[in-house]
LUMMIRO-419969 format. One record per residue: residue number from 1; x, z, y of N, C-alpha, C in turn; residue in three letters. Coordinates in nm, 3 decimals, always signed. Example, Ala and Ser with C-alpha at 12.3 -4.5 7.8 and 13.67 -1.06 7.14 Angstrom:
// LUMMIRO-419969
ATOM 1 +1.319 +0.780 -0.569 +1.230 +0.780 -0.450 +1.320 +0.780 -0.330 ALA
ATOM 2 +1.285 +0.708 -0.225 +1.367 +0.714 -0.106 +1.290 +0.787 +0.003 SER
This chain:
// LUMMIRO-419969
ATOM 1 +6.958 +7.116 +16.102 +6.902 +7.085 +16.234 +6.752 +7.061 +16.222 UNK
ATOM 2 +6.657 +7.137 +16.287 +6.531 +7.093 +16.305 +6.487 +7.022 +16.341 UNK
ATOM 3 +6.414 +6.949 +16.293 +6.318 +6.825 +16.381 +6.210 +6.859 +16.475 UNK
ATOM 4 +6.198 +7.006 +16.477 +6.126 +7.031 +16.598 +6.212 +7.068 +16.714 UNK
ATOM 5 +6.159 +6.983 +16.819 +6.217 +7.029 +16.927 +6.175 +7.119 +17.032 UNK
ATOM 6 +6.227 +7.254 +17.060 +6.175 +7.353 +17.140 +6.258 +7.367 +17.260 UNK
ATOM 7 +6.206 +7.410 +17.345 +6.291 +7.415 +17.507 +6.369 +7.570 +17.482 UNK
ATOM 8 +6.490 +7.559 +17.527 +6.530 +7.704 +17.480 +6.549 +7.797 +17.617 UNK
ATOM 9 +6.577 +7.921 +17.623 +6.580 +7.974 +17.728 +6.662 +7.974 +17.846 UNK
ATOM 10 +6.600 +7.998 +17.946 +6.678 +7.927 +18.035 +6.751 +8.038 +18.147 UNK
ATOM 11 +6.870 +8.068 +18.154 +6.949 +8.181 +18.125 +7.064 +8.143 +18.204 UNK
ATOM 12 +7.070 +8.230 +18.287 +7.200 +8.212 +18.384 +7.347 +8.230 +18.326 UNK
ATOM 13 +7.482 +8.127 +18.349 +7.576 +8.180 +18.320 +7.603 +8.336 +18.317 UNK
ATOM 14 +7.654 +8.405 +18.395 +7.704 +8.538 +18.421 +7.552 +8.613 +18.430 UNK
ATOM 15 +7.532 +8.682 +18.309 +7.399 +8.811 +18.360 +7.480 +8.955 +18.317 UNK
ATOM 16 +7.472 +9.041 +18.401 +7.507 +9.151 +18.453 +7.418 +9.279 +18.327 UNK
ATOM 17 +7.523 +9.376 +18.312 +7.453 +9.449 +18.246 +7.289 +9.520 +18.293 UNK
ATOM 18 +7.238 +9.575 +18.199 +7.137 +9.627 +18.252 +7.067 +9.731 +18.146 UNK
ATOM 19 +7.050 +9.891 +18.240 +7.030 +9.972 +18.219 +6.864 +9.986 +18.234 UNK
ATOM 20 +6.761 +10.005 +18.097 +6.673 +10.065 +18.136 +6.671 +10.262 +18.180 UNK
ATOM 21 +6.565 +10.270 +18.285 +6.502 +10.378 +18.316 +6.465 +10.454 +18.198 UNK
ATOM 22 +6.515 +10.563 +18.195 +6.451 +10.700 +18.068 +6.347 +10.737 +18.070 UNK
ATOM 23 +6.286 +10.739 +18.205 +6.134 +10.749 +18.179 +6.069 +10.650 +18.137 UNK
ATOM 24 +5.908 +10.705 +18.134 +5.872 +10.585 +18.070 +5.815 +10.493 +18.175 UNK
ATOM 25 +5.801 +10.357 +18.089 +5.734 +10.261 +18.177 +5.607 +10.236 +18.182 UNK
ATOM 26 +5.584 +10.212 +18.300 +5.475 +10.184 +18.324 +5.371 +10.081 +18.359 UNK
ATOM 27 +5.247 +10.014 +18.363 +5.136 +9.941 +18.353 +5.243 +9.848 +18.519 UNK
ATOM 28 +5.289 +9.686 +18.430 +5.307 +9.578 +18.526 +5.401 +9.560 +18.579 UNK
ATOM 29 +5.543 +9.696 +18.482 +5.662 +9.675 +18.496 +5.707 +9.606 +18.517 UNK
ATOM 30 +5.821 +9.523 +18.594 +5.885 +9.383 +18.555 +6.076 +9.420 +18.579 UNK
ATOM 31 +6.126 +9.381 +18.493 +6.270 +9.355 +18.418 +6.325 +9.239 +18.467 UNK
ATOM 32 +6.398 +9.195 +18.479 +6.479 +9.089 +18.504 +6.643 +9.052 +18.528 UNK
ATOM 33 +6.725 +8.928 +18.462 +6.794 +8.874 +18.497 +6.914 +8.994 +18.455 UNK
ATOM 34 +6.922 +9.020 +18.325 +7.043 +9.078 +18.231 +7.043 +9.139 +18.133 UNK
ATOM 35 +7.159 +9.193 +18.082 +7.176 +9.221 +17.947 +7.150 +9.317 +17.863 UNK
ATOM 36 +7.056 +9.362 +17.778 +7.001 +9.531 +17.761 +7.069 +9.551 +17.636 UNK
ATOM 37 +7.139 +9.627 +17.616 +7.247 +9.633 +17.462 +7.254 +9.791 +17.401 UNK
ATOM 38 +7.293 +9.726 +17.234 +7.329 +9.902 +17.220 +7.278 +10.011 +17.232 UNK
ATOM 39 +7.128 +10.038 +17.248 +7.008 +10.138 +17.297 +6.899 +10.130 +17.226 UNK
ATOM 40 +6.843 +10.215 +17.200 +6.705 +10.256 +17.158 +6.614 +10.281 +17.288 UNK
ATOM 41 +6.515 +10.197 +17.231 +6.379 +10.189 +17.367 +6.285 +10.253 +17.231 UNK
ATOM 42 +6.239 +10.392 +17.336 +6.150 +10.485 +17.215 +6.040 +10.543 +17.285 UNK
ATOM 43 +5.930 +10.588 +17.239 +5.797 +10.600 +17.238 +5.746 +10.561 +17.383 UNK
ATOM 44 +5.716 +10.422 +17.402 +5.730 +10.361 +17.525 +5.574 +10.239 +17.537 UNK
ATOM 45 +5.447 +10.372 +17.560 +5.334 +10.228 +17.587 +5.273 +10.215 +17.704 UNK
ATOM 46 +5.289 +10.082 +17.761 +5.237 +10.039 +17.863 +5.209 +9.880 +17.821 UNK
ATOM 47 +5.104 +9.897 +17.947 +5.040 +9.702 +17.956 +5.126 +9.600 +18.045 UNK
ATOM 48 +5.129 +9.485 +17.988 +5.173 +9.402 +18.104 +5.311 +9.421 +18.159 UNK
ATOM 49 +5.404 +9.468 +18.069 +5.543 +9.453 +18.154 +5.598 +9.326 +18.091 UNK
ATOM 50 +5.701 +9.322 +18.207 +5.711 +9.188 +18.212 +5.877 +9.154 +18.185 UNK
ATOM 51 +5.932 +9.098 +18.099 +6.066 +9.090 +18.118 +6.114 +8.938 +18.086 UNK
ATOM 52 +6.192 +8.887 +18.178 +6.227 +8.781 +18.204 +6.396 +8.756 +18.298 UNK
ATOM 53 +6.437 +8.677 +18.192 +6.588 +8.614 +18.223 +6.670 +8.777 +18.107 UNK
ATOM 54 +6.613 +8.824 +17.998 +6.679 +8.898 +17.971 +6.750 +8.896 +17.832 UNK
ATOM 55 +6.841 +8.924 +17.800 +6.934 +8.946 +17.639 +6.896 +9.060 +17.598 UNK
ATOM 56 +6.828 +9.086 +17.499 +6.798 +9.234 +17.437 +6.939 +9.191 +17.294 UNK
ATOM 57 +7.019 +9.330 +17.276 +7.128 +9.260 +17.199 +7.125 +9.404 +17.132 UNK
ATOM 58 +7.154 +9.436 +17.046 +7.172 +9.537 +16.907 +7.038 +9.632 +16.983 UNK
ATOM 59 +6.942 +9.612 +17.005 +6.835 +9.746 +17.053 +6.732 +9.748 +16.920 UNK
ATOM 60 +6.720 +9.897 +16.942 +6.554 +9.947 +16.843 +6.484 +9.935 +16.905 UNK
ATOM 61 +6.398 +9.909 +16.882 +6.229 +9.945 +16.947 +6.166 +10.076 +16.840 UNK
ATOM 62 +6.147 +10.185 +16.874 +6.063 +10.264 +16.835 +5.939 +10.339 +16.861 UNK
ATOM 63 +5.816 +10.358 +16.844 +5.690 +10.368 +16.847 +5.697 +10.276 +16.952 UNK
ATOM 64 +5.666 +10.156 +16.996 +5.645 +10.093 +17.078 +5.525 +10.004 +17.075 UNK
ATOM 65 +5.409 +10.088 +17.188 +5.278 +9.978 +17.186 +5.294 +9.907 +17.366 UNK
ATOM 66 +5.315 +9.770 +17.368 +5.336 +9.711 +17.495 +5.248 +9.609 +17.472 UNK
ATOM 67 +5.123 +9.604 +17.484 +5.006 +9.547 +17.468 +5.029 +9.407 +17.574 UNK
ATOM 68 +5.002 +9.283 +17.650 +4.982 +9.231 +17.689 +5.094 +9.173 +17.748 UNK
ATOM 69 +5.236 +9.245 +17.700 +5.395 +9.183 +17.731 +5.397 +9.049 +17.777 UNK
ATOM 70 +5.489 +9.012 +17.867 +5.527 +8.884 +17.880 +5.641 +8.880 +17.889 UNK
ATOM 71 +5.736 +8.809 +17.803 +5.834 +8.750 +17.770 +5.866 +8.609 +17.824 UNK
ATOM 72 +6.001 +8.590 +17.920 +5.989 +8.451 +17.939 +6.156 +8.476 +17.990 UNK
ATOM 73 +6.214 +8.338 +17.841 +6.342 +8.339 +17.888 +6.426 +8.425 +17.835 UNK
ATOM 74 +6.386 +8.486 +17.730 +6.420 +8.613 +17.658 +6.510 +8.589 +17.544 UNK
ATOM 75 +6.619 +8.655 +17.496 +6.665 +8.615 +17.369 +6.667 +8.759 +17.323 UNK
ATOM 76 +6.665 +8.800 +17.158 +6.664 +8.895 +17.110 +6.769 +8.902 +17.050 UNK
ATOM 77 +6.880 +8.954 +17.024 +6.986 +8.921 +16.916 +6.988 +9.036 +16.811 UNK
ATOM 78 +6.989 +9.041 +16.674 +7.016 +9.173 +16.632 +6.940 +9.274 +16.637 UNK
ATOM 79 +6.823 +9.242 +16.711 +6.727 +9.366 +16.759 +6.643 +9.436 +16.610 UNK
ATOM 80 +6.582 +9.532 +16.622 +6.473 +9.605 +16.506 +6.383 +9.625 +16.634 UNK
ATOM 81 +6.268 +9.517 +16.569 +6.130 +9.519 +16.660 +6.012 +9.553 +16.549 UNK
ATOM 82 +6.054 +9.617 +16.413 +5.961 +9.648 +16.349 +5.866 +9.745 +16.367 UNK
ATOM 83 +5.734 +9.733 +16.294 +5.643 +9.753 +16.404 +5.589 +9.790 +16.527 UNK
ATOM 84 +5.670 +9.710 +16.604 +5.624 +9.695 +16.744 +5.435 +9.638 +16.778 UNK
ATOM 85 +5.389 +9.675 +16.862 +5.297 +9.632 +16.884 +5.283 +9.551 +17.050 UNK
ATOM 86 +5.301 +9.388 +16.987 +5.285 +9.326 +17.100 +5.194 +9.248 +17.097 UNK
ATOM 87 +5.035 +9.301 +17.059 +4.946 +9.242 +17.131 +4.912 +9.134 +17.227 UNK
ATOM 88 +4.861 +9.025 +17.190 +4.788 +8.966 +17.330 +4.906 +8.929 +17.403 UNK
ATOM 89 +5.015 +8.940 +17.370 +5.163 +8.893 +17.433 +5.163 +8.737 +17.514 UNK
ATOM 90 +5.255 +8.730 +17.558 +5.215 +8.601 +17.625 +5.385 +8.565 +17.635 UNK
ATOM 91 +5.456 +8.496 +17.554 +5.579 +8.448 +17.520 +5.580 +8.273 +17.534 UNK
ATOM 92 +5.739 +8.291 +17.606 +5.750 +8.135 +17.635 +5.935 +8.169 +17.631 UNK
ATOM 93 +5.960 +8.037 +17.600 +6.111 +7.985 +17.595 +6.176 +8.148 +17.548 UNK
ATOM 94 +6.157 +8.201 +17.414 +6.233 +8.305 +17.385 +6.280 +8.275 +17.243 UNK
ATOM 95 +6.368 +8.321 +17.208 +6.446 +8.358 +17.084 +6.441 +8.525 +17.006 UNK
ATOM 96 +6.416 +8.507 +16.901 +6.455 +8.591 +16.781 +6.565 +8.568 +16.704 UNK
ATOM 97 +6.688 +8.616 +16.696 +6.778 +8.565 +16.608 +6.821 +8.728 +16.512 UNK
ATOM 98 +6.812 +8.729 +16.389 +6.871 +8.791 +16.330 +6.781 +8.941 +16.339 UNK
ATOM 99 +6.674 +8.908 +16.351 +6.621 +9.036 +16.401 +6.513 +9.136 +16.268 UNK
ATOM 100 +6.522 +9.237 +16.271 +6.413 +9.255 +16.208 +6.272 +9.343 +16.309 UNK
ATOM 101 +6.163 +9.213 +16.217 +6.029 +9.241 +16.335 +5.924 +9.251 +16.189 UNK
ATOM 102 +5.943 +9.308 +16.106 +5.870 +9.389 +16.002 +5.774 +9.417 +16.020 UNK
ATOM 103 +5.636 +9.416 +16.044 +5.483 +9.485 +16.086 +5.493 +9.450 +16.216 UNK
ATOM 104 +5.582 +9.353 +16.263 +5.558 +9.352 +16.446 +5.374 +9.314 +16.435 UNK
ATOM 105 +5.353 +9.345 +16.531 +5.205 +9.287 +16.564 +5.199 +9.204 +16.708 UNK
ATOM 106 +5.168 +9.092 +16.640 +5.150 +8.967 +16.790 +5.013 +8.908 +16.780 UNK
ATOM 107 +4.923 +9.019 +16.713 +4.762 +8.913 +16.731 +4.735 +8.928 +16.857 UNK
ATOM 108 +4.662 +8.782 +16.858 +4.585 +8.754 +16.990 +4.716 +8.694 +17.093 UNK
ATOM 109 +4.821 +8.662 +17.060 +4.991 +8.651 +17.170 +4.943 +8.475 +17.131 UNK
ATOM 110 +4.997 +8.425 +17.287 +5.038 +8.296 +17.317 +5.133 +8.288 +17.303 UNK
ATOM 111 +5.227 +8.177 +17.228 +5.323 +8.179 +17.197 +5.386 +8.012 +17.192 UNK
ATOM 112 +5.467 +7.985 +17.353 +5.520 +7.859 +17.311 +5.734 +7.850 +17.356 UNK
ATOM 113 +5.720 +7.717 +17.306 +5.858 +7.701 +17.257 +5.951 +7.844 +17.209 UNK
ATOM 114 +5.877 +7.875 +17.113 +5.973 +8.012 +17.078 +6.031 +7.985 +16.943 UNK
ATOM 115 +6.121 +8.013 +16.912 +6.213 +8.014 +16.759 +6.269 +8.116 +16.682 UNK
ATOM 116 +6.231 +8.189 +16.564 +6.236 +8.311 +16.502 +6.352 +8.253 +16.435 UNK
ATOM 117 +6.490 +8.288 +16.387 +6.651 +8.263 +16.367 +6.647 +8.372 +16.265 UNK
ATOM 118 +6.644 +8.330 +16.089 +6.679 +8.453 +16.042 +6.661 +8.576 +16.049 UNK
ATOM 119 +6.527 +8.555 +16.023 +6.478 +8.685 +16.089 +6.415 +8.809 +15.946 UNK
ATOM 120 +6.398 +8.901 +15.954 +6.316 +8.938 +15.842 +6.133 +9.007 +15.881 UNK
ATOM 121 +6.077 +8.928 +15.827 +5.959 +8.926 +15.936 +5.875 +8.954 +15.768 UNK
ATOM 122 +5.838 +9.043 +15.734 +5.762 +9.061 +15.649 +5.654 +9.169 +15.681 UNK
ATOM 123 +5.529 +9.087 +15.658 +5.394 +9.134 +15.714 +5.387 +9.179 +15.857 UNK
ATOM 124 +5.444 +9.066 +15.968 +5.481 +9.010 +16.062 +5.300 +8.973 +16.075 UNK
ATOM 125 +5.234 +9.013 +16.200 +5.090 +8.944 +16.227 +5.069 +8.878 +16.297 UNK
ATOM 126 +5.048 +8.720 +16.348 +4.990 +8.652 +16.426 +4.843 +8.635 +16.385 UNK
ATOM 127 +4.716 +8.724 +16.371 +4.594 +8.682 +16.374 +4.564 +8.625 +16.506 UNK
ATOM 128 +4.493 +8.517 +16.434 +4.415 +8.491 +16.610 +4.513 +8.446 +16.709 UNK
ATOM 129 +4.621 +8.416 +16.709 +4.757 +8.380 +16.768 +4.765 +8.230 +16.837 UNK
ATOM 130 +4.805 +8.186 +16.924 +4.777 +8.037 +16.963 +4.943 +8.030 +16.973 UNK
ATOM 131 +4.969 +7.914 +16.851 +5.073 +7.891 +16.919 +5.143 +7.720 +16.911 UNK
ATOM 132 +5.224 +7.688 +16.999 +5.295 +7.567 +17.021 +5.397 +7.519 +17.031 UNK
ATOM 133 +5.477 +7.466 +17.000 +5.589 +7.463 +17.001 +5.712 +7.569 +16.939 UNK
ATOM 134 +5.670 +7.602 +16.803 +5.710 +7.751 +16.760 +5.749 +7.737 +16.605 UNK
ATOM 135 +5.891 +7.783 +16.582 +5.962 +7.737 +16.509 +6.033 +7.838 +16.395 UNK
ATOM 136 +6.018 +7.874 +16.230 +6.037 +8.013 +16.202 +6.123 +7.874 +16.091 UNK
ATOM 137 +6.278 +7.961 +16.129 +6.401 +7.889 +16.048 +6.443 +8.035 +15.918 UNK
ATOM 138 +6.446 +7.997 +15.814 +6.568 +8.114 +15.700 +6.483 +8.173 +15.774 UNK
ATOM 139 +6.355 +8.275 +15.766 +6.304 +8.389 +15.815 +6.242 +8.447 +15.638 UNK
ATOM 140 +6.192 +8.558 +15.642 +6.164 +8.619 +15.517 +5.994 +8.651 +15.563 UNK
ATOM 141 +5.883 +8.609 +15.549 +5.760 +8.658 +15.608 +5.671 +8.646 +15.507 UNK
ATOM 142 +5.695 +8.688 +15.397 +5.619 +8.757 +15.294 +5.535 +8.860 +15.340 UNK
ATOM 143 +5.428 +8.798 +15.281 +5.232 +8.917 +15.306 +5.214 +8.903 +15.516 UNK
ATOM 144 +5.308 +8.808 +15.583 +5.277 +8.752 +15.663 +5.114 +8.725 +15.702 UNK
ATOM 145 +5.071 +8.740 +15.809 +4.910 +8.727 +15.871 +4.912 +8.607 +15.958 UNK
ATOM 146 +4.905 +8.522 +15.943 +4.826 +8.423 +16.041 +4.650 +8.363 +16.061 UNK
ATOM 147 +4.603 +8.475 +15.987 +4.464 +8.449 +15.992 +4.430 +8.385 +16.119 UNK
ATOM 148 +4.361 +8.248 +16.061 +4.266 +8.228 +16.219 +4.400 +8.193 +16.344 UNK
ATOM 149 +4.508 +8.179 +16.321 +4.610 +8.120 +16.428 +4.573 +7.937 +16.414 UNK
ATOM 150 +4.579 +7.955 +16.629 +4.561 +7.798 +16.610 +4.717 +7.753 +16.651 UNK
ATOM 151 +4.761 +7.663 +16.517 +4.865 +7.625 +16.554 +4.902 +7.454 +16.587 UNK
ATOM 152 +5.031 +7.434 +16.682 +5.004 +7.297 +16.708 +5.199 +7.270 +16.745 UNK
ATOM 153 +5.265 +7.163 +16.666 +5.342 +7.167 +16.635 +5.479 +7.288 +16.649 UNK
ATOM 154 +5.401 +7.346 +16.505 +5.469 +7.445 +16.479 +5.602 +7.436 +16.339 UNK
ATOM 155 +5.692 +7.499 +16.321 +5.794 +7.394 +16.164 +5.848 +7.567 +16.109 UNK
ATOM 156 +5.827 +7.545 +15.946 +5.841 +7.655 +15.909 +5.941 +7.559 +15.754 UNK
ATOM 157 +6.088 +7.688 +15.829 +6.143 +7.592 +15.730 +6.260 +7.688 +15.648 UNK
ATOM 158 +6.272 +7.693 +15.496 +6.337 +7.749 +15.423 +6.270 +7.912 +15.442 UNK
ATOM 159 +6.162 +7.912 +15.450 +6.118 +8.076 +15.483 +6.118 +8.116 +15.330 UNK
ATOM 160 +6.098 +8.209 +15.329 +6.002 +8.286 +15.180 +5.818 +8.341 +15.223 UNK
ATOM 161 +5.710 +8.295 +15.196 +5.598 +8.279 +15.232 +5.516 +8.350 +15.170 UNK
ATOM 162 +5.598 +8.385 +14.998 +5.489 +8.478 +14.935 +5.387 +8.568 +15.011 UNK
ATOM 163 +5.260 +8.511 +14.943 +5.146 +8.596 +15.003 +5.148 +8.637 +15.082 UNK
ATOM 164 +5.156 +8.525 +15.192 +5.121 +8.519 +15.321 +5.005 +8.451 +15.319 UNK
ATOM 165 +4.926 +8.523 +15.443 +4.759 +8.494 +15.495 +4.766 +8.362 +15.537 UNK
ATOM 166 +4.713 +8.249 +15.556 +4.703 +8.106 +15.595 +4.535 +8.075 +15.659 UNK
ATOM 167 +4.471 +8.168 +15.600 +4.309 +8.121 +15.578 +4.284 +8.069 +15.722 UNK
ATOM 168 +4.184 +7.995 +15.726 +4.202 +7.953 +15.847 +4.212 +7.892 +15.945 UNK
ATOM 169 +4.375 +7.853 +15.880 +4.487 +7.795 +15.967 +4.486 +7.648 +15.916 UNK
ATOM 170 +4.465 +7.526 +16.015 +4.467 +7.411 +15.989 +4.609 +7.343 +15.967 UNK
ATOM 171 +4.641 +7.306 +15.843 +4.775 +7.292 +15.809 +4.791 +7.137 +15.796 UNK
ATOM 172 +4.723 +7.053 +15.869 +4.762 +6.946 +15.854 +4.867 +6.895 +15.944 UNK
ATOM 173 +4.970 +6.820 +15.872 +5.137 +6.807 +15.929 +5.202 +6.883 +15.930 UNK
ATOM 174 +5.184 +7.034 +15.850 +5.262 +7.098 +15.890 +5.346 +7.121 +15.723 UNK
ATOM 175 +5.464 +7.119 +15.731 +5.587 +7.068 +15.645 +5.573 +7.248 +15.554 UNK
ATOM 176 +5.599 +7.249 +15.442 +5.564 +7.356 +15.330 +5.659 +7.363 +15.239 UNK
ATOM 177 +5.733 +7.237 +15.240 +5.793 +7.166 +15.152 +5.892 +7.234 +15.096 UNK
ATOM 178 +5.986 +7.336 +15.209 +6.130 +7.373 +15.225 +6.110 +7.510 +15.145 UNK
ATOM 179 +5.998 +7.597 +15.208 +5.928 +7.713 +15.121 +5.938 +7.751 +15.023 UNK
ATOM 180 +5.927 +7.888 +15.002 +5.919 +7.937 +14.863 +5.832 +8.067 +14.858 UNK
ATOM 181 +5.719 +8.023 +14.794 +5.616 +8.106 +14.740 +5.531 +8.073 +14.610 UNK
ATOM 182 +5.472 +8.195 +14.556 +5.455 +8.181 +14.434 +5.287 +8.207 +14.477 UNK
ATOM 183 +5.195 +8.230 +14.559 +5.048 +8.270 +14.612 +5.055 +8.289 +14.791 UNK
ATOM 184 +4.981 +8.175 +14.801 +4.886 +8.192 +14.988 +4.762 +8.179 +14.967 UNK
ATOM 185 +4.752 +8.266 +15.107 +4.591 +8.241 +15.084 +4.580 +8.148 +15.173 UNK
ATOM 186 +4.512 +8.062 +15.154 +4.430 +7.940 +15.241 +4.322 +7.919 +15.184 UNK
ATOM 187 +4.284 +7.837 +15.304 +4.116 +7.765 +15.270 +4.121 +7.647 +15.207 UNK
ATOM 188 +4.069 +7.578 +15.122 +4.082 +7.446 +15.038 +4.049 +7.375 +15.179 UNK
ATOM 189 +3.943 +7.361 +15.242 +3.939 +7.249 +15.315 +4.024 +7.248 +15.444 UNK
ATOM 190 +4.131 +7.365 +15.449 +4.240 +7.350 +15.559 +4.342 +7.262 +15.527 UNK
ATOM 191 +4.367 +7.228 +15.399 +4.488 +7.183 +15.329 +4.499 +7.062 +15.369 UNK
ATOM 192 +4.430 +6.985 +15.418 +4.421 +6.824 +15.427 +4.529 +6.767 +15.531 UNK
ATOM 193 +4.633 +6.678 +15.476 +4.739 +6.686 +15.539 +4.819 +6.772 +15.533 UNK
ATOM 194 +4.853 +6.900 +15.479 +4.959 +6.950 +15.434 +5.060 +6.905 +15.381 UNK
ATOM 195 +5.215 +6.908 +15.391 +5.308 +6.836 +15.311 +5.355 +6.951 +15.217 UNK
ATOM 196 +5.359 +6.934 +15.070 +5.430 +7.001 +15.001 +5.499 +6.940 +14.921 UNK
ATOM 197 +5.591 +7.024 +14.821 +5.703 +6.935 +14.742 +5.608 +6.961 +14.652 UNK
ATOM 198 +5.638 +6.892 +14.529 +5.602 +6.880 +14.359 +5.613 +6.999 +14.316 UNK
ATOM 199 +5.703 +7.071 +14.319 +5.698 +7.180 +14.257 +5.575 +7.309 +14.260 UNK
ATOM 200 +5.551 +7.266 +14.463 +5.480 +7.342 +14.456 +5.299 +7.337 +14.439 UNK
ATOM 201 +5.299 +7.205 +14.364 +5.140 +7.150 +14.333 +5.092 +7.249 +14.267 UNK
ATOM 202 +5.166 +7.314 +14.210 +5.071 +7.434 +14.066 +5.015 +7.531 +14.163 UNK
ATOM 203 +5.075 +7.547 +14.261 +5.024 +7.650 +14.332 +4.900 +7.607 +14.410 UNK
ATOM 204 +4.866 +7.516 +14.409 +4.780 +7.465 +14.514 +4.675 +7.425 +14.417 UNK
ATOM 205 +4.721 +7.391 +14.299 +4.602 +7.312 +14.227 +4.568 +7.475 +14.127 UNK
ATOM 206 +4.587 +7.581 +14.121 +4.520 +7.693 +14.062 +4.461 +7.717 +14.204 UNK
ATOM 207 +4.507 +7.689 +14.285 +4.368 +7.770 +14.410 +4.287 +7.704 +14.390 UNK
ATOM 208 +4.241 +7.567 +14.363 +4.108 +7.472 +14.353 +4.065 +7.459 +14.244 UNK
ATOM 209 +4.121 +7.551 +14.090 +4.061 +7.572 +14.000 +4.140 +7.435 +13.870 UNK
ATOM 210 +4.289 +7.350 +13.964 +4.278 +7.224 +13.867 +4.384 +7.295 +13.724 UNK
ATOM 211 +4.434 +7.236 +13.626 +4.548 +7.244 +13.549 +4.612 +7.148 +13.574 UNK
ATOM 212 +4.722 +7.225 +13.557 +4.847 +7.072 +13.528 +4.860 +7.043 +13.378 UNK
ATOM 213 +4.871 +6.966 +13.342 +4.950 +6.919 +13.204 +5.035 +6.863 +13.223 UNK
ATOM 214 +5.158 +6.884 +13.139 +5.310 +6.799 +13.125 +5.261 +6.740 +13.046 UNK
């Protein structure tokens, strides 16, 4: 159980199936209020669509650039959102569970009360990313980008982190502990207030040049 607490989506008993359109979509689309399953959504770019109150459940995303998306209320189950490009996104009260979002791209995306569930998120980008209330449980985000993300109670817990980007990123309070990586990049003077376990001091004290001795 996490100790962060996130608002989860807020989702009507009974939602009704729902069929996207074969053509493509277009600039300010908006979706709403059911269940999108079982389908491939393919070479599909537009700005600003909008989907909300919806279950995306076993779907691909393929060549998909949806620059300025808004998500609200969204759960993903099972989905392949690898490299998707969701830009500048603007996400609230959504879920990732079980998904793979591999090269997704979310620089520049607002991002609050959202929770990534087992996910496999490797070299996954939040540059430049603001986010709050945002929670990555058992996720895999190795060579991960958070350059320059401002984050503010955010909990990253049992991930795998190897050489993932940090620089940046002000990590004070934010829990490391559960992690497993062998190299991040960060800034020495971001570290202040960081929590890590013992084990992982070697890693921290070769970035600042110290030795350990037993």
């Amino acid at each position: 159980m996490s100790i962060l607490k996130i608002e989860q989506p807020k989702l009507p008993a009974d939602m009704p199936p729902l069929v996207l359109k074969e053509e493509r979509m277009e600039p300010e689309d908006s979706f709403h209020t059911g269940i999108i399953s079982q389908c491939d959504i393919d070479n599909q770019r537009a700005y600003k669509v909008a989907f909300d109150k919806i279950i995306f459940r076993n779907v691909t995303f393929s060549r998909i650039s949806m620059k300025e998306i808004e998500l609200t209320d969204v759960i993903f189950e099972k989905c392949d959102l690898s490299n998707v490009d969701f830009g500048t996104a603007t996400i609230h009260r959504t879920e990732f569970r079980d998904c793979k979002i591999m090269g997704m791209n979310l620089s520049d995306a607002t991002i609050r009360n959202t929770g990534f569930y087992n996910c496999l998120g490797d070299y996954l980008t939040l540059r430049m990313a603001n986010l709050k209330q945002v929670l990555f449980h058992q996720c895999s985000l190795i060579g991960a980008d958070f350059y320059e993300a401002t984050v503010q109670k955010i909990a990253l817990e049992d991930c795998k982190l190897d050489q993932a980007q940090l620089s940046g990123v002000k990590l004070e309070g934010i829990d490391l502990s559960t992690n497993s990586f062998a190299r991040l990049g960060v800034n020495v003077e971001n570290l202040r207030g960081c929590i890590i376990s013992r084990e992982q001091a070697a890693v921290f004290a070769n970035l600042i040049g110290l030795q350990l001795k037993d």
